[in-house]
C-alpha positions as CSV (number, residue, x, y, z in Angstrom):
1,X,-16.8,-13.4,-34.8
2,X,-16.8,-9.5,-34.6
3,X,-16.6,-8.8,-38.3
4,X,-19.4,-6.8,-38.9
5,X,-18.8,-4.7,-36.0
6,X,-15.8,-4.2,-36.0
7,X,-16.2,-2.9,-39.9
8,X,-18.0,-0.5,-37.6
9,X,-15.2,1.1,-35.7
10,X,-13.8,4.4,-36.9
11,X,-10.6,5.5,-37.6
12,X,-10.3,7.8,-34.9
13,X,-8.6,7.7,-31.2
14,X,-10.4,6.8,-28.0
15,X,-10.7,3.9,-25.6
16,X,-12.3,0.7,-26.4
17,X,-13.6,-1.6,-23.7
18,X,-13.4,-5.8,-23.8
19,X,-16.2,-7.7,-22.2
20,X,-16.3,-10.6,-21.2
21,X,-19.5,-13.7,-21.4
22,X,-21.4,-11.6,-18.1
23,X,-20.8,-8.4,-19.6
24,X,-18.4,-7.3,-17.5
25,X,-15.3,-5.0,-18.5
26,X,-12.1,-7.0,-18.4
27,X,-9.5,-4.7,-19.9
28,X,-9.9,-1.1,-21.1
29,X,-7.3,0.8,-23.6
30,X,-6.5,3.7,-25.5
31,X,-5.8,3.8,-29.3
32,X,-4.7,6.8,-31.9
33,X,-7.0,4.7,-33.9
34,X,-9.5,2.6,-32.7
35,X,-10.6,0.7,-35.8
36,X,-6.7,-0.6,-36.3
37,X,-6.1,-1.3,-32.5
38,X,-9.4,-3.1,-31.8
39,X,-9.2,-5.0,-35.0
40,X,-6.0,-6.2,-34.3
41,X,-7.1,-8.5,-31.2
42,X,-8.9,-10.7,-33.3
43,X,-7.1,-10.6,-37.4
44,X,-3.8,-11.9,-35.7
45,X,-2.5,-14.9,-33.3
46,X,-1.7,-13.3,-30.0
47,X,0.4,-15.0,-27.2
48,X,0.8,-14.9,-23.8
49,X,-1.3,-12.7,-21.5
50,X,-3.3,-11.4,-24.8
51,X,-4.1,-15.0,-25.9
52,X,-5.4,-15.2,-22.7
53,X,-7.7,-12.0,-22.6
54,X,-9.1,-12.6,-26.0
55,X,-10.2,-15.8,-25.2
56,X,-12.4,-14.4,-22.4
57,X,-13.8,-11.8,-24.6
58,X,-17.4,-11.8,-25.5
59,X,-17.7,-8.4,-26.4
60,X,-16.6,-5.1,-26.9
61,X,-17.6,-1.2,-27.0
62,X,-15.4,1.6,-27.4
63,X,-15.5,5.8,-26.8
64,X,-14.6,7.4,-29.5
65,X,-12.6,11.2,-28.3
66,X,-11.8,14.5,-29.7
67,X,-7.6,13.8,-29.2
68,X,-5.3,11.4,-28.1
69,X,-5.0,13.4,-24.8
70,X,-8.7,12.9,-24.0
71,X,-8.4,9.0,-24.8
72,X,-5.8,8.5,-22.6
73,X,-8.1,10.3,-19.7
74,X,-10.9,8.8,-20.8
75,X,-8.9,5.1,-20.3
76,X,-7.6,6.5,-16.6
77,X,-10.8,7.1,-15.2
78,X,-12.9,3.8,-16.9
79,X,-9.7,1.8,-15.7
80,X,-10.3,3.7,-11.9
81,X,-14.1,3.0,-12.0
82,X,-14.0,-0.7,-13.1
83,X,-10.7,-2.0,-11.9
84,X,-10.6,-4.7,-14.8
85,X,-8.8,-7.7,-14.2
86,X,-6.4,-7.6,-16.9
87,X,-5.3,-3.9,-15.8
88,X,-4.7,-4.6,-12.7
89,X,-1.1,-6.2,-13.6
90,X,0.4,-2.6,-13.3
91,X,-1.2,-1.5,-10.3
92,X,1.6,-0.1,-8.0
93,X,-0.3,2.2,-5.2
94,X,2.6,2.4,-3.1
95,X,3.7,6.0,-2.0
96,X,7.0,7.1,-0.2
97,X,7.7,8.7,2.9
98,X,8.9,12.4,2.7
99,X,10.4,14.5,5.7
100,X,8.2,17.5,6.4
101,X,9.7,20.3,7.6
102,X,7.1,23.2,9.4
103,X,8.2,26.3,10.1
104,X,4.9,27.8,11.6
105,X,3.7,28.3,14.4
106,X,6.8,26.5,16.0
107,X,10.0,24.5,13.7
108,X,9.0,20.8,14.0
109,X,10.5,17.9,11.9
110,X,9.0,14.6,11.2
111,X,7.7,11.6,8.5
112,X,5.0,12.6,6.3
113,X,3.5,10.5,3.2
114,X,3.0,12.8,-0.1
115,X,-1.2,12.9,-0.4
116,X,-1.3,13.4,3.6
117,X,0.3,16.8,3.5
118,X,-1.6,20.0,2.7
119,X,0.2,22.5,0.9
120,X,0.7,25.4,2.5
121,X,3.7,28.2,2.7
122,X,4.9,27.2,6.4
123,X,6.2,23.1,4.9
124,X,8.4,22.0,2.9
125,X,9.4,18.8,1.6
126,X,12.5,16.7,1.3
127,X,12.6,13.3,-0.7
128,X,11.0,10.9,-1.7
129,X,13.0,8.5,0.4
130,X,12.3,4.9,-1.1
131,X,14.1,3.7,2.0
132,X,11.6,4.4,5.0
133,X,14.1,3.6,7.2
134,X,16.5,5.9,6.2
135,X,13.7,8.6,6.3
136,X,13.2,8.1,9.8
137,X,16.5,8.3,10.9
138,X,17.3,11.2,9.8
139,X,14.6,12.5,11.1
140,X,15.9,10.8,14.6
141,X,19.2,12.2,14.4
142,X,17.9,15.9,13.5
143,X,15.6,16.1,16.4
144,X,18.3,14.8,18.9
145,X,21.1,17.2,17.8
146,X,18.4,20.2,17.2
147,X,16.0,21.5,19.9
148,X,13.5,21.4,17.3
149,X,9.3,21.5,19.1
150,X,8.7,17.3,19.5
151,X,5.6,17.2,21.4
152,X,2.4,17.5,20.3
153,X,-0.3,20.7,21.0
154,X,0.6,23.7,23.6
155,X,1.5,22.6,27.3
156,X,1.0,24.8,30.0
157,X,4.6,24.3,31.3
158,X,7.7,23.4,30.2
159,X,8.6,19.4,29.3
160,X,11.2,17.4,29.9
161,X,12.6,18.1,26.4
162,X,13.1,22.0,27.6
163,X,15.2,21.1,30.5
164,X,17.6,18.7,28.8
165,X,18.0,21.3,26.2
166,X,16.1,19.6,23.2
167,X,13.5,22.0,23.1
168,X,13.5,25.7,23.2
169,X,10.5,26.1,25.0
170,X,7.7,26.7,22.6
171,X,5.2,26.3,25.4
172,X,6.2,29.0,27.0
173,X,6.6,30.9,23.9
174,X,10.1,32.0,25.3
175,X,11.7,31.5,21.9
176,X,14.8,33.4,20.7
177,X,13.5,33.8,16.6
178,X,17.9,34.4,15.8
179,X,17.8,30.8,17.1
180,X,15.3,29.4,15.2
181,X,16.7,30.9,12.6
182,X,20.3,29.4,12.1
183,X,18.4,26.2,12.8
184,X,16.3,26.4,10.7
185,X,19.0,27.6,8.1
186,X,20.9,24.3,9.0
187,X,18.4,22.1,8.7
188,X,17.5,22.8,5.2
189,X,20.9,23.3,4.2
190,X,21.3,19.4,4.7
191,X,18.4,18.2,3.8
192,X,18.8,20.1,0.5
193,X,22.5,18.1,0.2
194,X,24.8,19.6,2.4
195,X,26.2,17.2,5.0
196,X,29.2,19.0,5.8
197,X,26.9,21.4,8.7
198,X,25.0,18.3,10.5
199,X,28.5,16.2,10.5
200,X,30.2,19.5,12.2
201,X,27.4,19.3,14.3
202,X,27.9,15.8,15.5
203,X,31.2,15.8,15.8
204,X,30.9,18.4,17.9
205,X,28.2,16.5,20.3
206,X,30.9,13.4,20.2
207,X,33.3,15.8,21.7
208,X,31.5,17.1,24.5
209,X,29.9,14.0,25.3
210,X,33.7,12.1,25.1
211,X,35.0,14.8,27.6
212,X,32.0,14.4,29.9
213,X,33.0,10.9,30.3
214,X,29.8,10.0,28.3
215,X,31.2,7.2,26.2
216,X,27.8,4.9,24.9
217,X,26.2,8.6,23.8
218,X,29.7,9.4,21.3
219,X,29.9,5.9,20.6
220,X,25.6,6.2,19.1
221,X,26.7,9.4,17.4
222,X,29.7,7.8,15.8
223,X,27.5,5.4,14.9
224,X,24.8,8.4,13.0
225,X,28.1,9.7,11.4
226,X,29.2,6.5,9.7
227,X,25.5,6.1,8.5
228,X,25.2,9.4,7.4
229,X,28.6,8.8,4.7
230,X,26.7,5.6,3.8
231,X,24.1,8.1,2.7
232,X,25.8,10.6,1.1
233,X,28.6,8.3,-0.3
234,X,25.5,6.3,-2.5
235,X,24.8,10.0,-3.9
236,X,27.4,9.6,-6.5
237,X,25.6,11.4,-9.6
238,X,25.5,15.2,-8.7
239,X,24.1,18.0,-11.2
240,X,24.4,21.5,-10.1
241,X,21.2,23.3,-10.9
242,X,19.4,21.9,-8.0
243,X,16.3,20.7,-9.6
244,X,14.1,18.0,-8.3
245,X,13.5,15.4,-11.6
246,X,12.7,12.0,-11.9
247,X,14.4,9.8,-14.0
248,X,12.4,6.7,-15.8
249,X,13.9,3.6,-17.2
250,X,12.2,0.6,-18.5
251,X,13.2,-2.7,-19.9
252,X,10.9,-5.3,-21.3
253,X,11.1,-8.9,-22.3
254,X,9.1,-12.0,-22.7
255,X,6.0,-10.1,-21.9
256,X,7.3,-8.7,-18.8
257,X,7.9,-4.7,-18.0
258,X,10.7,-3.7,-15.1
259,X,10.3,0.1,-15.0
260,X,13.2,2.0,-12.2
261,X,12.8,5.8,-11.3
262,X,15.8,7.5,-9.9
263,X,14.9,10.5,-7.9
264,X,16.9,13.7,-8.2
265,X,16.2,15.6,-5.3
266,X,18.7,19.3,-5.1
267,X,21.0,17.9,-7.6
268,X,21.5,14.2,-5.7
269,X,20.1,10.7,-6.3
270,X,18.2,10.1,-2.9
271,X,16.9,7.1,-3.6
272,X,15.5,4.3,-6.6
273,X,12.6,2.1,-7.4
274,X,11.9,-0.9,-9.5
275,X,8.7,-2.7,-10.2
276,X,8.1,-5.6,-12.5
277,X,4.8,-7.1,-14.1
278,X,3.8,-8.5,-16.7
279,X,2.0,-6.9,-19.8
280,X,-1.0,-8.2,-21.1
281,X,-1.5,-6.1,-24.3
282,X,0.7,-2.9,-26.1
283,X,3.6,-2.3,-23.8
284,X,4.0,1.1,-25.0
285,X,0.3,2.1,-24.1
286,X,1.0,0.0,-20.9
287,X,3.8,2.0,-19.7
288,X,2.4,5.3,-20.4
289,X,-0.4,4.7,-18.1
290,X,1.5,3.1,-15.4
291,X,3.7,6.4,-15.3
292,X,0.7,8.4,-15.4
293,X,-1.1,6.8,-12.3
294,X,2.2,6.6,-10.3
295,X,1.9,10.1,-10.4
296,X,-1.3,10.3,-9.1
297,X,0.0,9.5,-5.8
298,X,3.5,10.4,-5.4
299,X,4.9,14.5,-5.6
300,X,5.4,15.4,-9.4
301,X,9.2,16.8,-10.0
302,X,10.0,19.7,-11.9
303,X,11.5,17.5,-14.6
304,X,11.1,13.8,-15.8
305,X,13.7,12.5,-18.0
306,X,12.1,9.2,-20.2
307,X,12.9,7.8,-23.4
308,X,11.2,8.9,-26.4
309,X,10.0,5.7,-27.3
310,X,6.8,6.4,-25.4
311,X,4.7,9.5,-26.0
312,X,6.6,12.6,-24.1
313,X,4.3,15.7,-25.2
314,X,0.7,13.2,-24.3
315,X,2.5,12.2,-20.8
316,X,3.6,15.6,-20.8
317,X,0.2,17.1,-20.1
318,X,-1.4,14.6,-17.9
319,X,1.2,14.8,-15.4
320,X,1.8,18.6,-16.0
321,X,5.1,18.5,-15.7
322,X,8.2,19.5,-18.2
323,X,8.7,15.4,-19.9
324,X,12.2,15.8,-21.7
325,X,14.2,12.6,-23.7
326,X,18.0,13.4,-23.1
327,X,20.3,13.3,-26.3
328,X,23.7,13.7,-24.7
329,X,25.4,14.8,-21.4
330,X,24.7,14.0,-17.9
331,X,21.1,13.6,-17.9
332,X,22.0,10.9,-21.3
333,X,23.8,8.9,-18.4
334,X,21.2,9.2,-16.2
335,X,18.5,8.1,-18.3
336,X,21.3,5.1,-18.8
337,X,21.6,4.3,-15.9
338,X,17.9,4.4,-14.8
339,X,17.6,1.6,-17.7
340,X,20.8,-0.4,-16.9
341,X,19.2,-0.8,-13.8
342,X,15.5,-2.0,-15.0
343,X,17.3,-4.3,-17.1
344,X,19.3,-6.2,-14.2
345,X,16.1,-6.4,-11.7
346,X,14.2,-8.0,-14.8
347,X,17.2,-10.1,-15.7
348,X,18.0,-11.1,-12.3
349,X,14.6,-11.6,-10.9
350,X,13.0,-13.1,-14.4
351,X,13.1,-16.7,-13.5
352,X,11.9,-16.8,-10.0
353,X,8.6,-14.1,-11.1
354,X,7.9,-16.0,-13.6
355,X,8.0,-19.3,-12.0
356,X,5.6,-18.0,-9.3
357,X,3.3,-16.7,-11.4
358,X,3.0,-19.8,-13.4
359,X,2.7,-21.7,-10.3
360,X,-0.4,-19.3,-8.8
361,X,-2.0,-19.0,-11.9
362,X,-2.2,-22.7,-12.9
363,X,-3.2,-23.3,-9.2
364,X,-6.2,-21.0,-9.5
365,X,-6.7,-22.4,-13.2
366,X,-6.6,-26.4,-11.8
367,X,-8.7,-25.0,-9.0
368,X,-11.0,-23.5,-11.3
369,X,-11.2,-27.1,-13.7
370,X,-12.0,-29.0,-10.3
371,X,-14.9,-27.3,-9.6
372,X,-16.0,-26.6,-13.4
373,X,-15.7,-22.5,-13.1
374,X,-13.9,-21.9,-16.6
375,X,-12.8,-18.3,-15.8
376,X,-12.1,-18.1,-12.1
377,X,-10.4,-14.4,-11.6
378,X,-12.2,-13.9,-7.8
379,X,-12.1,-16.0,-4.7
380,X,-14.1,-14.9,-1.3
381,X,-13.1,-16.7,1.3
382,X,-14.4,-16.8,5.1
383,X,-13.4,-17.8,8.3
384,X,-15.8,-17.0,12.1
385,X,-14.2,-16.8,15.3
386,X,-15.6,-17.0,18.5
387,X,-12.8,-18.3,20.5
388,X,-13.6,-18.7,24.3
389,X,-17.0,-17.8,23.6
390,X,-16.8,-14.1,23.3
391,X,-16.6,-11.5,20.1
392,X,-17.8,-13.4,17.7
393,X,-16.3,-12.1,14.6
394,X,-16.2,-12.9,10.8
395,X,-13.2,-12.3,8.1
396,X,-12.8,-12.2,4.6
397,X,-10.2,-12.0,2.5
398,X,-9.8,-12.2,-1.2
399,X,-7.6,-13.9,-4.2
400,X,-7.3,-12.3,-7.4
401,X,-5.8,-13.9,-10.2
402,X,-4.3,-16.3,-7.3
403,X,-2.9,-14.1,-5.5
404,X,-3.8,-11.9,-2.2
405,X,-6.1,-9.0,-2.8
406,X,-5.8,-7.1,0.5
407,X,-6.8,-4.0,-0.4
408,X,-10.4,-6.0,-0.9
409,X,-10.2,-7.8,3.1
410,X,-13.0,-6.9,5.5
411,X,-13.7,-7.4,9.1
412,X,-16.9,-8.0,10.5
413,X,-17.8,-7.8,14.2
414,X,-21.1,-10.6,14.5
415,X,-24.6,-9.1,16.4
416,X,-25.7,-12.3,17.6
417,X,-25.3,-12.9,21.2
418,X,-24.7,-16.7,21.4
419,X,-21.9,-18.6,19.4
420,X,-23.4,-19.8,16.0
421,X,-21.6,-21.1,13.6
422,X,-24.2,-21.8,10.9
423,X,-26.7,-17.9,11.8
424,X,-22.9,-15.7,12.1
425,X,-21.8,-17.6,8.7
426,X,-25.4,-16.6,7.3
427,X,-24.8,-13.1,9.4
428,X,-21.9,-12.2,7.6
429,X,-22.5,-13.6,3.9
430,X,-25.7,-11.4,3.8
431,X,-24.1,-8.5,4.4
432,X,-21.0,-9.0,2.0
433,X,-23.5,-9.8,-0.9
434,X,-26.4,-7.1,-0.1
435,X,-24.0,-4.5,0.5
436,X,-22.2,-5.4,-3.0
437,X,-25.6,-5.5,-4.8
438,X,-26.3,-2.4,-3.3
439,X,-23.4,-0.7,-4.6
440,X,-22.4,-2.6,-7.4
441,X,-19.8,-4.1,-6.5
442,X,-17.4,-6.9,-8.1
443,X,-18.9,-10.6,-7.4
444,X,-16.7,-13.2,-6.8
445,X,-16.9,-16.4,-9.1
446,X,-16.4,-19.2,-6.1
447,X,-16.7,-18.3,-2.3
448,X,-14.9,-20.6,0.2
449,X,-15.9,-21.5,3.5
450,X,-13.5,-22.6,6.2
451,X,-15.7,-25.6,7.3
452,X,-18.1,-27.8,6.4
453,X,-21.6,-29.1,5.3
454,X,-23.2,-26.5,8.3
455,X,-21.5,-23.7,6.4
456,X,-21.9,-24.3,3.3
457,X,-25.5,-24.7,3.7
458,X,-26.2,-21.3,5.6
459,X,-24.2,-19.6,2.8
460,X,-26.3,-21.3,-0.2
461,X,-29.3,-20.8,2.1
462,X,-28.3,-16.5,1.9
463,X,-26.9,-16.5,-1.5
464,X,-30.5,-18.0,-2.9
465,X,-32.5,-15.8,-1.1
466,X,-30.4,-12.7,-2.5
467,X,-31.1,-14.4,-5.9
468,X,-27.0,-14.5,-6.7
469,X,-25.9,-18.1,-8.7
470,X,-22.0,-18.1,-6.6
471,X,-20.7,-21.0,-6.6
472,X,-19.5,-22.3,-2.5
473,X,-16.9,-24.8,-1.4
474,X,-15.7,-25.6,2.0
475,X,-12.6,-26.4,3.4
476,X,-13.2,-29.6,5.6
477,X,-10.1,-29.4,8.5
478,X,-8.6,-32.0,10.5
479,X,-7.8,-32.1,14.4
480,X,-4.7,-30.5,14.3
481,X,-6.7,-27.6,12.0
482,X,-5.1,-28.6,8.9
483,X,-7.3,-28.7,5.1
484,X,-7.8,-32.1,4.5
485,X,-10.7,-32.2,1.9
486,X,-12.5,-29.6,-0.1
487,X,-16.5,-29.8,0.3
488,X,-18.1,-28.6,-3.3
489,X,-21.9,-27.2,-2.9
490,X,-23.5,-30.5,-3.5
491,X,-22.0,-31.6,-0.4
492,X,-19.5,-34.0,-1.5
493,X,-16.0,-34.9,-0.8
494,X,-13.4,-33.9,-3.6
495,X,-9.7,-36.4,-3.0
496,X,-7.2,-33.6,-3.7
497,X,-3.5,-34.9,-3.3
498,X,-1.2,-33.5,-0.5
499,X,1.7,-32.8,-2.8
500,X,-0.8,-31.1,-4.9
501,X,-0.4,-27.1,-6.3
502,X,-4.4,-26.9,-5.6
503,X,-3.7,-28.5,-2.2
504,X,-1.1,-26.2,-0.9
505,X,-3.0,-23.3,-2.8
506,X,-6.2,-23.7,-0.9
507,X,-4.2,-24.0,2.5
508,X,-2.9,-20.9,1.8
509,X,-6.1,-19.4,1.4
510,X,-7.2,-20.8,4.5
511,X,-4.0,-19.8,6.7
512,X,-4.4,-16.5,5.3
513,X,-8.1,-15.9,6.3
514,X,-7.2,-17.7,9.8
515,X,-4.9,-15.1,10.4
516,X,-6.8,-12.0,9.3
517,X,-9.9,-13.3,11.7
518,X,-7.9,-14.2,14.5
519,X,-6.0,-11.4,14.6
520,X,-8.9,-9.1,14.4
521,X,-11.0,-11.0,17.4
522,X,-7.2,-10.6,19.1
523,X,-7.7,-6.9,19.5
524,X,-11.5,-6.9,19.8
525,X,-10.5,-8.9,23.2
526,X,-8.1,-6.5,23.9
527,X,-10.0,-3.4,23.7
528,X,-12.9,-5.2,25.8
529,X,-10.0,-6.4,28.0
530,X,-9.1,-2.6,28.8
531,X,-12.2,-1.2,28.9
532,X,-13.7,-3.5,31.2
533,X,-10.4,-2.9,33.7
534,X,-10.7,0.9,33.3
535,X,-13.9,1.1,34.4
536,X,-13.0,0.3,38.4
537,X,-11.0,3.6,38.1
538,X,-12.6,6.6,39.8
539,X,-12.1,9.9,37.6
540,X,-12.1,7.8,33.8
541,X,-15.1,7.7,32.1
542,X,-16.5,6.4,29.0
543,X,-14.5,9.4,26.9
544,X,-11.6,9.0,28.6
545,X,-11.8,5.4,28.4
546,X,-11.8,5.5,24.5
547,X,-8.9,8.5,24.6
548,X,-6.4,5.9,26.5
549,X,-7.7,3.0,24.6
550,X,-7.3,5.2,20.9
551,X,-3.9,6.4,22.2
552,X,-2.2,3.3,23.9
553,X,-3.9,0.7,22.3
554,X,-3.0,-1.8,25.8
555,X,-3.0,-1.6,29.4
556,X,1.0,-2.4,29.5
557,X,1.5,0.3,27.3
558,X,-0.7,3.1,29.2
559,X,1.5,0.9,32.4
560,X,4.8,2.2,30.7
561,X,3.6,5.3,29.4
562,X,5.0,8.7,30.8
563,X,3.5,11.2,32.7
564,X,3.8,13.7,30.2
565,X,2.0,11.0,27.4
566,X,-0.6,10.6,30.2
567,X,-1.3,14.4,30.7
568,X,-2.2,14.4,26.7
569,X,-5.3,12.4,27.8
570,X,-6.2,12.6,31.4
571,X,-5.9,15.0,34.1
572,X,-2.6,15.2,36.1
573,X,-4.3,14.5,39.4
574,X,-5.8,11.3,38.3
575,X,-2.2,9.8,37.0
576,X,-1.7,8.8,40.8
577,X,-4.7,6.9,40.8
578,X,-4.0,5.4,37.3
579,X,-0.8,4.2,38.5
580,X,-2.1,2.6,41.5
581,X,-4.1,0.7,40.1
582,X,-2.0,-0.7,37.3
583,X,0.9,-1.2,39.7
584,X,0.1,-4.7,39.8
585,X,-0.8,-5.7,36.6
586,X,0.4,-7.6,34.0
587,X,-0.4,-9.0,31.3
């Protein structure tokens, strides 16, 4: 159907667009040569995901670049901007805890994530550590055994942490820099691989507490030793130049990807990840841009050891970063091993992904037949709360492609002063859609109310008046809250059998947006709950009132807080006062 213009296409690289019947961009690639690449969508029988995305393509235009290099960041930032639906199947925005480790003003330890930390020549950083866990442990065990600063900001007087000889006193600045030095020095020496100094160190702890009688406190650092072989012992690949590399294995079958980076970290494999999808169009192309935007938001090593399969000297300069494909020796059995292990999580894990993503696809494709929506890709769904006629709030969450989108869930606190159902529905659906028009934003294809003919009438009423053809459904409940019919926009009933995948697909649409709004008018409540109980205290204002409430989050925790928590926000002299007051409460 594109003969002519795809006639049109030249034989040069660059990134073609697909479009679908509203004109909006469904999947964007990269090509060495677009006219062969583009072409090849539509001269040959496709399967699987492809099938699929051809048949919703209406259209197509394409970019043509100077290089390959430009293509492929011409394809990043189009695939950033419009967020098509059939890219989305390698989005992976999950980044991994490092330790940070500041040496200015004062030695302080603790959990950072990668694009929190500012670079500067007092920090270092240790990991990534895949296991968050783990991260934090360490971190634990360091502070305790090292009398490293803990608290936050510059005290007038000495803590608590100072007396039981966890702290060298930073607040007094009566700080012995030989000390801070063979700390320091320790420190770095394990967290660069060398357990041998911390274990001395505990053992030593276990001794002194054992003589003292102080049996629970050797028994919990017994307990930090045995962990900390656990650690060590799963560290079983060790090269000796101390570079920090990542190491990337993939393994692909059926139309599924499972990709596993090992990261090196000082010679040592601290730690592995694995994550599968499926892939809609050229797997190469697919990987290479699912490597590329990993980087984007975790630390970039020194070294990245791949197979040369994909294209090492292009990934080479977007990630800036020495890309090398191992022929022999250790790093060989890394790169091994990194795709031994992307072959068992596919292997292993094949059967039960794809089962699920047969069963929420064809749920959102049957859903999508009921109500006569051939393409349904995006699912609104909203749910008011008002419960004990106070806060009323609004929630929506969204389903892509069946599943949760939760990156795309908002909250929104209602202006009216009365409980409305049918004028906070109206409330809430004007300013999802206005604010979306405003700022271009994706449109869902169905929106689904959690109730009724009154609901689905004040959001029809909205969507007309903001001139916007969505289609609305409701979910009609029973008296133990339960979906027990779907509403369409014409206001009738559609049967849908219990045992049904739509059925148990729409209720998990609803107990998801149940749970978002609920919990969200939970914690509205609560912050009224402690401002209104704050404000009987002499001495805490409207400032102050926000400070605990930002801080503590609950009037049992400000109740259980310390002194020396509660001097980070309010004067010492009121903490008396505070006390008194909250002596008798609870909750």
């Amino acid at each position: 159907m594109f003969k002519d213009k795809l006639s049109l296409i030249p034989h040069a690289p660059g990134s073609y667009q697909m479009l679908d019947k509203d004109g909006v961009i469904i999947y964007v690639g990269k090509a060495k040569d677009l006219h062969k690449r583009v072409s090849s969508y539509f001269n040959r029988t496709q399967t699987g995901k492809t099938a699929k995305l051809v048949s919703e393509i209406a259209d197509f235009t394409y970019i043509v670049a100077t290089s390959e290099l430009e293509a492929f960041l011409i394809e990043i930032n189009l695939i950033k901007k419009y967020d098509p639906k059939y890219n989305i199947l390698l989005t992976d925005d999950k980044s991994y805890p490092y330790i940070e480790y500041i040496k200015k003003p004062y030695p302080k330890l603790k959990i950072s994530r990668y694009l929190t930390v500012k670079k500067k020549d007092n920090k270092l950083l240790f990991g990534p550590y895949p296991n968050s866990y783990a991260a934090r442990r360490i971190v634990n065990l360091i502070n305790r055994l090292y009398p490293l600063k803990k608290c936050e900001g510059i005290k007038k007087e000495v803590c608590l942490y100072y007396h039981i000889g966890e702290c060298l006193g930073y607040c007094q600045k009566n700080i012995d820099e030989d000390k801070i030095k063979v700390m320091e020095n320790e420190i770095l020496s394990f967290l660069r691989g060398n357990d041998n100094i911390l274990k001395s160190k505990i053992l030593e702890k276990i001794k002194i507490f054992s003589e003292n009688l102080n049996y629970e406190m050797a028994l919990e650092l017994k307990n930090e030793l045995n962990y900390i072989d656990i650690i060590m012992n799963k560290q079983k690949i060790e090269l000796h130049d101390y570079t920090n590399r990542d190491v990337i294995g993939y393994y692909t079958k059926n139309g599924y990807a499972s990709i596993t980076i090992l990261f090196i970290r000082n010679g040592k494999l601290v730690g592995s990840k694995n994550h599968i999808t499926s892939i809609t169009d050229n797997e190469i192309d697919e990987l290479e841009y699912y490597i590329s935007k990993f980087y984007i938001r975790n630390e970039i090593p020194k070294e990245i050891l791949l197979g040369n399969e994909l294209d090492i000297d292009l990934l080479s300069k977007i990630i800036s970063t020495k890309i090398i494909s191992p022929q022999k020796g250790i790093k060989k059995q890394l790169l091994k091993m990194a795709i031994m292990n992307a072959k068992i999580s596919l292997e292993n894990e094949y059967e039960l992904i794809k089962k699920d993503e047969e069963k929420t696809e064809k749920s959102n494709e049957e859903l999508g037949n009921l109500l006569n929506i051939p393409s349904l890709n995006r699912i609104d769904i909203f749910d008011n709360s008002n419960l004990f006629g106070d806060f009323s709030v609004s929630g929506m969450v969204v389903f892509i492609n069946g599943k949760p989108a939760k990156k795309e869930y908002r909250k929104y606190k209602i202006t009216l002063d009365k409980n409305d159902d049918y004028h906070t529905m109206q409330e809430v659906i004007y300013r999802r859609y206005q604010r979306a028009l405003v700022d271009q934003t994706k449109l869902p294809e169905l929106i689904i109310v959690d109730g009724g003919e009154n609901q689905i009438n004040a959001a029809t009423s909205i969507l007309q008046q903001l001139n916007l053809n969505i289609k609305v459904v409701g979910l009609k409940k029973d008296n133990h809250h339960r979906t027990n019919a779907l509403i369409n926009s014409n206001l009738e009933e559609i049967d849908i059998p219990k045992d049904s995948n739509v059925f148990f697909y729409l209720t998990r649409m609803q107990d998801e947006v149940h749970r978002f709004t609920i919990n969200y008018h939970r914690q509205l409540r609560s912050k009224k709950s402690i401002k209104s109980l704050l404000d009987d205290i002499d001495g805490i204002g409207p400032k102050r009132k926000k400070e605990l409430l930002n801080k503590f989050g609950s009037l049992i925790k400000i109740k259980e807080a310390s002194d020396e928590e509660l001097r980070k926000v309010i004067p010492e002299k009121i903490i008396p006062t505070l006390r008194e007051f909250l002596k008798n409460y609870h909750p």
